[in-house]
C-alpha positions as CSV (number, residue, x, y, z in Angstrom):
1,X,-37.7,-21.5,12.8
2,X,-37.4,-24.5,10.3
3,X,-39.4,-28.0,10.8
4,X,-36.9,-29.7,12.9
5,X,-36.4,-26.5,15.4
6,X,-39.9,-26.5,15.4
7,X,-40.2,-30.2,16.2
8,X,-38.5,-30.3,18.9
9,X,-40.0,-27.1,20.7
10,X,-43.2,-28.6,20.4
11,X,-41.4,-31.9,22.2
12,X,-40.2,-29.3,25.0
13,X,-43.7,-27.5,25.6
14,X,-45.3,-31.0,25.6
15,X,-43.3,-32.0,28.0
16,X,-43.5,-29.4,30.1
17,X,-47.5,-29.7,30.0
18,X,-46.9,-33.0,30.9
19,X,-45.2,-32.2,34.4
20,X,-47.9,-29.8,34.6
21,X,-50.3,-31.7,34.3
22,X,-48.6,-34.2,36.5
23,X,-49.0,-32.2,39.6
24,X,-52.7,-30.7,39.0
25,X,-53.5,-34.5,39.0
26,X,-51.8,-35.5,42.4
27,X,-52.6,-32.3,43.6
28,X,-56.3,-33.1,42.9
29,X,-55.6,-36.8,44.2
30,X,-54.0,-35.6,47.1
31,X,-57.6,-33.7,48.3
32,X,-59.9,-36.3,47.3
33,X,-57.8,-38.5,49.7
34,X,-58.0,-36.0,52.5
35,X,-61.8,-35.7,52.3
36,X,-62.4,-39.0,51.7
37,X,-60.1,-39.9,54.9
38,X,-61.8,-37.2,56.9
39,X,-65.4,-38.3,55.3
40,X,-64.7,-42.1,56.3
41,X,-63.5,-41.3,59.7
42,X,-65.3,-43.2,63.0
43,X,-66.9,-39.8,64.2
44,X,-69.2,-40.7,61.1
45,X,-70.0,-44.2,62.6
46,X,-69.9,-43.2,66.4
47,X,-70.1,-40.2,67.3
48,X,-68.6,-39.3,70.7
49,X,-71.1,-36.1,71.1
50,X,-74.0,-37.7,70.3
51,X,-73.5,-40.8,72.3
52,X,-72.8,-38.8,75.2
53,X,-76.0,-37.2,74.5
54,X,-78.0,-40.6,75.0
55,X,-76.5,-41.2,78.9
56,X,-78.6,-39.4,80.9
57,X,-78.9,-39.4,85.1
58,X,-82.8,-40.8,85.8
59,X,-83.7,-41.2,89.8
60,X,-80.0,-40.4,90.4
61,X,-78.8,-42.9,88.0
62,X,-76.4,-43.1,85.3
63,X,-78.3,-45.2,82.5
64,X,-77.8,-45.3,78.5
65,X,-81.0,-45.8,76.4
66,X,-81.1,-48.3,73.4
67,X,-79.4,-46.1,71.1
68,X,-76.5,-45.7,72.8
69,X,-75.9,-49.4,73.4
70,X,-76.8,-50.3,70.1
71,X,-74.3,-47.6,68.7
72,X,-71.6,-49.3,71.3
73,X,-72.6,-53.0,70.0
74,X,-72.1,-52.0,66.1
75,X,-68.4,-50.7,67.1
76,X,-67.7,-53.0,69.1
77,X,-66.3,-50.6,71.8
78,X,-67.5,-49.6,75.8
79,X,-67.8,-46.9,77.3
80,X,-67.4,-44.9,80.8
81,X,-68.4,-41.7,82.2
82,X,-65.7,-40.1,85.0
83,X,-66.5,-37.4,87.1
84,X,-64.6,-34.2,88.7
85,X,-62.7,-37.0,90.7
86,X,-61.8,-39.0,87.8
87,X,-64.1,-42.2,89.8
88,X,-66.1,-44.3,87.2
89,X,-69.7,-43.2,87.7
90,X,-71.4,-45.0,85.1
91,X,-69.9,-48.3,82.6
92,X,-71.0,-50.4,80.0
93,X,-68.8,-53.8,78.8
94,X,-65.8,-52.3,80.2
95,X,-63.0,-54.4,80.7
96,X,-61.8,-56.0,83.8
97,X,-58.3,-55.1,84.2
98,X,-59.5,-51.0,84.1
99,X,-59.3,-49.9,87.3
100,X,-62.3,-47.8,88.7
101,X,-60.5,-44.5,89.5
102,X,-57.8,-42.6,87.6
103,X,-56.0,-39.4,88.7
104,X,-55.8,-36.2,86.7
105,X,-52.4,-37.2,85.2
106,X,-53.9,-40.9,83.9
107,X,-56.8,-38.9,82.6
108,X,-54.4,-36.2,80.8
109,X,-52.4,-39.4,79.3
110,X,-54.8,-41.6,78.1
111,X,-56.4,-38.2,76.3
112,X,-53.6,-37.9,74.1
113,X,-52.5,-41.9,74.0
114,X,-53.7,-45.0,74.9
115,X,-55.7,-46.8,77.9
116,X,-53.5,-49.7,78.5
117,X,-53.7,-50.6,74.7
118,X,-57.0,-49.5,74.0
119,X,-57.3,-46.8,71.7
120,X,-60.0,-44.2,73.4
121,X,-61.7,-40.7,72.0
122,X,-63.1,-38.6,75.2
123,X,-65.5,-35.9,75.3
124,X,-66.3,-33.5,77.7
125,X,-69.7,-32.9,78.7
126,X,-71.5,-29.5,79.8
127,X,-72.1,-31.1,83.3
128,X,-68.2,-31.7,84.0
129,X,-68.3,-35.2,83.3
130,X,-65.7,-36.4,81.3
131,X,-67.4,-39.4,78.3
132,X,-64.6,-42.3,77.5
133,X,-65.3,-44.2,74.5
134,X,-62.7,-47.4,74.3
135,X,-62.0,-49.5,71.5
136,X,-60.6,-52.6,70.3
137,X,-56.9,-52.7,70.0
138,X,-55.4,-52.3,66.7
139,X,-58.8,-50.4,65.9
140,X,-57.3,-47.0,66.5
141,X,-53.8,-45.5,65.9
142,X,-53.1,-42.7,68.0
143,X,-50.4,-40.2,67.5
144,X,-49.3,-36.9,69.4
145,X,-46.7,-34.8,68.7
146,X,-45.9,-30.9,68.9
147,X,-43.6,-28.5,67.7
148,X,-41.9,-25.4,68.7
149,X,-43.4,-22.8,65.9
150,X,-40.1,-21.4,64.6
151,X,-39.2,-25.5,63.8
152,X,-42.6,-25.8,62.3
153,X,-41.5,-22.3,59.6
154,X,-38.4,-23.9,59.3
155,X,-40.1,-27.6,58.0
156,X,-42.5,-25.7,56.2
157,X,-40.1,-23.7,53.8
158,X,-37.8,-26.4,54.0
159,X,-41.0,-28.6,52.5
160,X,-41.2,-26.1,49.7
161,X,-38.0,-26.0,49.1
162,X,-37.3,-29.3,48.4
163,X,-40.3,-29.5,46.0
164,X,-39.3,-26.7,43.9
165,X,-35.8,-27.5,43.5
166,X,-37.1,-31.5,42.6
167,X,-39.5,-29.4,40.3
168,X,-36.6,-27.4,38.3
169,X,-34.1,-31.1,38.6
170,X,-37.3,-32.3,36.7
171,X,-37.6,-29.4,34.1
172,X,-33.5,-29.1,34.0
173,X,-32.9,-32.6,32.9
174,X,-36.0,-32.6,30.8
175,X,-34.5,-29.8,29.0
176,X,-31.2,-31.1,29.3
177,X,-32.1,-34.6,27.2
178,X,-34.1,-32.9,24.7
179,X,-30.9,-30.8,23.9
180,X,-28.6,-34.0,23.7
181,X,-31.5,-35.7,21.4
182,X,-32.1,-32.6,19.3
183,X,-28.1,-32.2,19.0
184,X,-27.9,-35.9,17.8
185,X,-31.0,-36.1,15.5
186,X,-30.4,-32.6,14.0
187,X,-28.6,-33.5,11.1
188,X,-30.1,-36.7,10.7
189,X,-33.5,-35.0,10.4
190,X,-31.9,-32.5,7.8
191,X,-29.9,-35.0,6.0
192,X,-33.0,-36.9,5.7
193,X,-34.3,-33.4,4.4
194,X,-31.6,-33.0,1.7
195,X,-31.5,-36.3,0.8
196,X,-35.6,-35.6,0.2
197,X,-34.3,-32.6,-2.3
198,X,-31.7,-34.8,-4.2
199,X,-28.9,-32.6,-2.5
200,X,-27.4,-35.5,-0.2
201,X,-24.8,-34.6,2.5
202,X,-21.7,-36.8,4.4
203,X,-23.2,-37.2,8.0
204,X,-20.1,-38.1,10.9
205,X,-20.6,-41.4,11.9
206,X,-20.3,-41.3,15.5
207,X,-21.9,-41.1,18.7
208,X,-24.9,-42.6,20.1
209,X,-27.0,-42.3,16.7
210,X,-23.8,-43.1,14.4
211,X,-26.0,-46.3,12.7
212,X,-28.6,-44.1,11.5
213,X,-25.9,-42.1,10.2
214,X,-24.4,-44.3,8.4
215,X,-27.5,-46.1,6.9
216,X,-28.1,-42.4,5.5
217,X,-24.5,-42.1,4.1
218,X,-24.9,-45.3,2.5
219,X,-28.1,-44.0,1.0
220,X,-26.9,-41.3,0.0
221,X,-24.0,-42.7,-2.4
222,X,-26.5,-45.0,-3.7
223,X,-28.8,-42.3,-4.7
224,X,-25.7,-40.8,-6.1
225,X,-24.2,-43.4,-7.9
226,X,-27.9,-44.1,-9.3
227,X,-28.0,-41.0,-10.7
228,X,-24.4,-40.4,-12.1
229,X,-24.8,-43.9,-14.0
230,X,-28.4,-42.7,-15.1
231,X,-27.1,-39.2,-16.5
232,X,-24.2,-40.4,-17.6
233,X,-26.6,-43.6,-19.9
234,X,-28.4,-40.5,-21.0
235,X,-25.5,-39.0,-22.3
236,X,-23.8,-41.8,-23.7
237,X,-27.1,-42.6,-25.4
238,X,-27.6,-38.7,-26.6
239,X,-24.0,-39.0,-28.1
240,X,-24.7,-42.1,-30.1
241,X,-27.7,-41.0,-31.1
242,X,-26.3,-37.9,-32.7
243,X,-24.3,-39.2,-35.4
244,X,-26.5,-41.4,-37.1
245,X,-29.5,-38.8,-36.8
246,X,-27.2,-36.3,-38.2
247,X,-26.6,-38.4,-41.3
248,X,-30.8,-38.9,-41.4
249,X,-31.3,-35.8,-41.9
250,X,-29.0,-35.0,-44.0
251,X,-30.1,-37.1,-46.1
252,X,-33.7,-36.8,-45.5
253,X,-32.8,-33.3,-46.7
254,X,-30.9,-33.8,-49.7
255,X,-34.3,-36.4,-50.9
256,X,-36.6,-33.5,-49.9
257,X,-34.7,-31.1,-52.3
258,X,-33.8,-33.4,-55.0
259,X,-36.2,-32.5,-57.8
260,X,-35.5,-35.2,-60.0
261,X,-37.2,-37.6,-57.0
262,X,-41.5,-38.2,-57.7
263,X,-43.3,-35.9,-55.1
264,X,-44.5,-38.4,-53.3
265,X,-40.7,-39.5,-52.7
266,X,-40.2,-36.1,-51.8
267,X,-43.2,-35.7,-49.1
268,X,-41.5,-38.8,-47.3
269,X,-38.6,-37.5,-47.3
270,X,-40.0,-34.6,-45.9
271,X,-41.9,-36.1,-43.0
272,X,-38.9,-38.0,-42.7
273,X,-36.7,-35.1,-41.8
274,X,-39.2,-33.0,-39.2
275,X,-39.8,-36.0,-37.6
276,X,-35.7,-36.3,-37.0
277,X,-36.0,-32.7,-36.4
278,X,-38.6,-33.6,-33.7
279,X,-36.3,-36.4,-32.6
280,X,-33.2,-34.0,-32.3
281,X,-34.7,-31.4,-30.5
282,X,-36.1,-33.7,-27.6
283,X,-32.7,-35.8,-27.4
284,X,-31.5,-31.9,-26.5
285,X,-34.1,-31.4,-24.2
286,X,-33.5,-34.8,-22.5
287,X,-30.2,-34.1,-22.2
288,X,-30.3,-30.4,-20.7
289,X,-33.1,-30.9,-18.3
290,X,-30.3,-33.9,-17.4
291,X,-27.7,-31.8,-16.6
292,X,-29.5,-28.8,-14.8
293,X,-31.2,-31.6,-12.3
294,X,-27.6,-33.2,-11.6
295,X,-26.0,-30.0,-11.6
296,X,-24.2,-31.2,-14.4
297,X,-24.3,-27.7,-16.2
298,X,-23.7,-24.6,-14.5
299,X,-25.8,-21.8,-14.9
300,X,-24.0,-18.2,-16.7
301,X,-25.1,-15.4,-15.2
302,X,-24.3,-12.0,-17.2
303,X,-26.2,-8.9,-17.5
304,X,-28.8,-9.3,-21.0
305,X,-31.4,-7.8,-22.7
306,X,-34.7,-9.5,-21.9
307,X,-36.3,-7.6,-24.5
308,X,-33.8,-8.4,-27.1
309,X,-33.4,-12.3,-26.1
310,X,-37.3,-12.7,-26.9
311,X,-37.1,-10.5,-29.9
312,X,-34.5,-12.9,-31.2
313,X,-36.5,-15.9,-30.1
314,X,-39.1,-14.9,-32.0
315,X,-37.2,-14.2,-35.2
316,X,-35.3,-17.2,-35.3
317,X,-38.4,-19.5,-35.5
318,X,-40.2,-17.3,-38.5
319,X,-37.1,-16.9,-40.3
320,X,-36.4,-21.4,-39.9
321,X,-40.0,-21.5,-42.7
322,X,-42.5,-21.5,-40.1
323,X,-45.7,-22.7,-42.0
324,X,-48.2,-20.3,-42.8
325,X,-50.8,-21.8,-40.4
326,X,-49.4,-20.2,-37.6
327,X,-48.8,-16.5,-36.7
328,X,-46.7,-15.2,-34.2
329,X,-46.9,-11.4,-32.5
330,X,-44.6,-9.9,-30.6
331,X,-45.2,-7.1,-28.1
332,X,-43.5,-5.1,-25.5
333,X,-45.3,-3.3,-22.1
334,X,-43.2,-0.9,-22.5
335,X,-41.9,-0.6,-26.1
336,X,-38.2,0.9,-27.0
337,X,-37.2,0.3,-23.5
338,X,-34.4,-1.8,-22.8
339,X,-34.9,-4.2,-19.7
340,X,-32.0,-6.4,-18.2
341,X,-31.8,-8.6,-15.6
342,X,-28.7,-11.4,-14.7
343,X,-29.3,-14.4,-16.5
344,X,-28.2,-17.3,-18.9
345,X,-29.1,-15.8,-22.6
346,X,-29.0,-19.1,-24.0
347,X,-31.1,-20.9,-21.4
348,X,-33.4,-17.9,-21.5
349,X,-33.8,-18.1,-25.2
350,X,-34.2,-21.8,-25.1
351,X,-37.0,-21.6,-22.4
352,X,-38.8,-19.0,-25.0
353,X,-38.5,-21.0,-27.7
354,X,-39.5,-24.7,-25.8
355,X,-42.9,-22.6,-25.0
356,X,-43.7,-21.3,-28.6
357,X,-42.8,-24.5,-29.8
358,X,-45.3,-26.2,-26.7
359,X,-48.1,-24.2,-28.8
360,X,-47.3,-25.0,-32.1
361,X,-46.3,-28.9,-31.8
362,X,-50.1,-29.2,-29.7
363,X,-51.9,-27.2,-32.3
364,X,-51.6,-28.8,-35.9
365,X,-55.0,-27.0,-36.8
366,X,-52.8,-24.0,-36.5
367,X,-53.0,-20.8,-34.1
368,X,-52.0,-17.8,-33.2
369,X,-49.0,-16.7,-30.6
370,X,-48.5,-14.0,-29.1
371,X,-45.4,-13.1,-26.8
372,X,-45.8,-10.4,-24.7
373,X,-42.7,-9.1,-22.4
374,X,-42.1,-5.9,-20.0
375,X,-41.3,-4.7,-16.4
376,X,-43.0,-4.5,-13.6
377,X,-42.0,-3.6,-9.5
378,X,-38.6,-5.1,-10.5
379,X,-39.3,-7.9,-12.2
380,X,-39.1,-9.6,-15.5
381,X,-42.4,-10.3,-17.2
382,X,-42.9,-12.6,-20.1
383,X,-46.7,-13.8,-21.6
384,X,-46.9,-16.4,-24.0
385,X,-50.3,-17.3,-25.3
386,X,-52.1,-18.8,-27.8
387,X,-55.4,-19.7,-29.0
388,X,-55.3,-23.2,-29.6
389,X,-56.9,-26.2,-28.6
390,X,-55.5,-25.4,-24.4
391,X,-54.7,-28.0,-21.9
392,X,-56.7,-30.1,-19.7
393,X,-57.8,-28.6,-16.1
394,X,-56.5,-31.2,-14.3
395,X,-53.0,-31.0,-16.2
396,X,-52.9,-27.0,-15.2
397,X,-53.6,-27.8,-11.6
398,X,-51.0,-30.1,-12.0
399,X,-48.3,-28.0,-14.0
400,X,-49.3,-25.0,-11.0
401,X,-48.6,-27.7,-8.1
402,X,-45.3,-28.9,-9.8
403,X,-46.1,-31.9,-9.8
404,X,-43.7,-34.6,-12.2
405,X,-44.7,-34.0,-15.6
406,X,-45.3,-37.4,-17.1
407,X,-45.7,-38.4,-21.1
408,X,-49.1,-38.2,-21.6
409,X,-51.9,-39.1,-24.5
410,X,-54.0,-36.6,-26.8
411,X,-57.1,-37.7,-28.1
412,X,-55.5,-39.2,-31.2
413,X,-53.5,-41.5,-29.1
414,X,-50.5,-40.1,-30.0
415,X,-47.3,-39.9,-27.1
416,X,-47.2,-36.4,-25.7
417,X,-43.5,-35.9,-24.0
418,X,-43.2,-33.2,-21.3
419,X,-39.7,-32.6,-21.5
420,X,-39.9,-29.4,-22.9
421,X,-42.4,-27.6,-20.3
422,X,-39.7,-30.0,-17.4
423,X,-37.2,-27.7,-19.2
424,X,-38.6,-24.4,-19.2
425,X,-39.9,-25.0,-15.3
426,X,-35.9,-25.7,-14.6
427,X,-34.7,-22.6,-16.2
428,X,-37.3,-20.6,-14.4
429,X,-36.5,-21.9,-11.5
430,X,-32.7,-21.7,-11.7
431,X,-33.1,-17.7,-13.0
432,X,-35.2,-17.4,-9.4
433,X,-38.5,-17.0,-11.2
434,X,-41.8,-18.2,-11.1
435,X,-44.3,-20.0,-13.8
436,X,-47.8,-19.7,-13.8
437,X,-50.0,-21.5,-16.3
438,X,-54.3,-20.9,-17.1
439,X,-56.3,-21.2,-20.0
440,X,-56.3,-18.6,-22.4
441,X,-60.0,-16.6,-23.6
442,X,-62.1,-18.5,-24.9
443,X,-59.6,-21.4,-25.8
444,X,-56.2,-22.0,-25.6
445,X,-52.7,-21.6,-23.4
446,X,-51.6,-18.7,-21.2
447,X,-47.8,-18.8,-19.7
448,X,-47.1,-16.4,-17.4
449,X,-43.2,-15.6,-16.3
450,X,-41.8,-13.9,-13.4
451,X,-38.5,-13.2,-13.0
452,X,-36.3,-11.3,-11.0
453,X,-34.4,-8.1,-12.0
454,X,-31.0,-9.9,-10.5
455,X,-31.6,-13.2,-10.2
456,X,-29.6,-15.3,-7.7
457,X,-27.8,-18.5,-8.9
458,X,-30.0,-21.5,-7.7
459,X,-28.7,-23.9,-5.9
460,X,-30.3,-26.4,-8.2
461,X,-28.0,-25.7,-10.6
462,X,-24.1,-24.7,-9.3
463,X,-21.7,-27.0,-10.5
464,X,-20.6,-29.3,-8.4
């Protein structure tokens, strides 16, 4: 599952936790409102039962004590006691249009309704009097209804029903939008994503989100007509360069060998030519490490000889006068054995020779190099180390992470480029590899490369 599947998944389970929790909370709100109803009812303030309790027969009287006319004078309500006959035995501020007497049907209504408008709450005592508590009107809503039992199963399941099918509407067109929005911002989120990686894509501009689109598009070509017109400067530039550098060292050569020149003459002339060697060789590597990141170049796979590719590396730069302060050692894991693996020999070669060169160009003191190469599990191994002057921790980490490798300063102030370790990590990378790099015991640089038996063709550098 990539980010933007992932994305919106996490969208759909919030969501859903979200109704969830939706109906725990009115759930929970629907009891405290039931117990705070039932909790803040009048029985609380009056109770029927215990008022009853406080209207006693003395010297065959009916009388209430103070209690039970003070709890009638906070509500605001009277009272009367009935007996067997339904005749008012006993009153207390009842008002004048009740009548006196009520028959067992009156009783039997008022119960379950209303007194004339008077809201009333009964109770029936252990003697077989019958205690009527009145109130104001508008005080009390009364309410009586009944069912038959099989209407009640019906309402209930009917009750049920309705709230799970509004419960899976809810979740269906939940579901349902966050399909249409993931269908819509799909390949916006994954254009975004290429256009991240430099590998920028035509989006359809229609539909809801066709302005987003379209703003991407239009980002797009600009990102690509910025960087055709930058590698296409770099080329012009490379080209132009070529020609005269060509003559400068030609000439530079012809100075450096003429020995009818002083030897001072001929020392310049010297330093005059490596440096245009120097010059050369990073216009090459400005303009290969151009074309592989534009796709500009495409990558020739065919079967080679890894062995043989680093042998030859390593002849070519003793046999161009390497100077005597450095020695270089080759080694094989594995020696007379030939290992192949699907790759670009001359890329390969050139990422070989950009590392040994790395170690000799940082070490003017001089060093020893050593290139190591063999097989393991399938793979393609190649150690290049030296034991030089080494690099910086915090470059390493760098290097390690990938991070853009910037010109930098040594402690003689002097530019260091990083095209040619930008190079090598592009030619790993399109061969399917990986690069390591850690400091070498005691001092100096370690390189270690991994790559694959077959390596597939990257898509950082088909042609276009």
């Amino acid at each position: 599952m990539n980010t933007v599947q992932w994305f919106f998944r996490r969208y759909i389970i919030s969501t859903v936790g979200i109704v969830i929790l939706f109906l725990a909370v009115n759930l929970a709100l629907f009891f405290v409102i039931i117990i705070t109803g039932s909790m803040s009812g009048t029985d609380i303030s009056l109770s029927i039962r215990d008022f009853s309790d406080h209207v006693v027969l003395q010297n065959k009287k009916w009388v209430a004590d103070n209690t039970a006319l003070s709890m009638l004078q906070e509500q605001s309500a009277w009272a009367m006691l009935l007996n067997e006959e339904g005749d008012v035995v006993w009153e207390h501020d009842l008002p004048e249009n009740l009548p006196l007497s009520y028959t067992s049907a009156e009783v039997a209504s008022f119960s379950r309704w209303y007194l004339e408008d008077y809201p009333v709450k009964i109770w029936s005592r252990a003697d077989g009097l019958l205690m009527v508590v009145g109130y104001r009107p508008g005080t009390l809503v009364k309410y009586y209804f009944s069912l038959e039992w099989p209407y009640m199963g019906v309402m209930f399941g009917g009750t049920a029903a309705v709230f799970i099918i509004n419960l899976l509407l809810i979740v269906f067109l939940i579901l349902r939008n966050t399909r249409k929005v993931e269908k819509a911002m799909t390949p916006i989120l994954q254009g975004i994503q290429d256009l991240s990686h430099g590998r920028p894509k035509r989006l359809d501009e229609h539909g809801e989100l066709a302005e987003i689109n379209a703003g991407l598009n239009r980002a797009a070509d600009y990102m690509r007509k910025k960087d055709n017109t930058r590698a296409e400067w770099i080329r012009g530039v490379s080209h132009d360069i070529r020609t005269p550098l060509s003559m400068v060292l030609g000439y530079a050569s012809e100075l450096e060998d003429n020995r009818y020149l002083p030897p001072d003459a001929r020392n310049q002339a010297g330093i005059i030519r490596r440096e245009s060697e120097k010059m050369k060789r990073l216009i090459d590597d400005l303009n290969l490490t151009t074309k592989l990141e534009y796709a500009l170049q495409p990558v020739h796979f065919k079967d080679v000889d890894w062995v043989e590719i680093s042998r030859q590396t390593v002849s070519g730069l003793l046999n161009s006068g390497l100077d005597s302060r450095y020695r270089i050692v080759f080694a094989e894991m594995q020696p007379g054995r030939s290992i192949h693996l699907s790759g670009d020999d001359g890329l390969l070669r050139r990422m070989l020779d950009n590392l040994i060169l790395n170690s000799i160009t940082h070490n003017p003191q001089g060093c020893r190099i050593t290139l190591h190469v063999g097989a393991e599990n399938g793979r393609c191994l190649c150690t290049i180390s030296d034991d030089g002057a080494g690099i910086a921790p915090e470059r390493l980490k760098a290097l390690n992470r990938g991070d853009g490798i910037a010109s930098t300063q040594n402690g003689d102030g002097k530019s260091e480029h990083g095209l040619g370790l930008k190079l090598v990590i592009q030619i790993v990378k399109a061969h399917g590899g990986t690069i390591s790099f850690s400091g070498n015991s005691p001092h100096g640089l370690e390189v270690e490369i991994s790559l694959p038996a077959q390596a597939a063709i990257s898509q950082f550098c088909k042609a276009p």
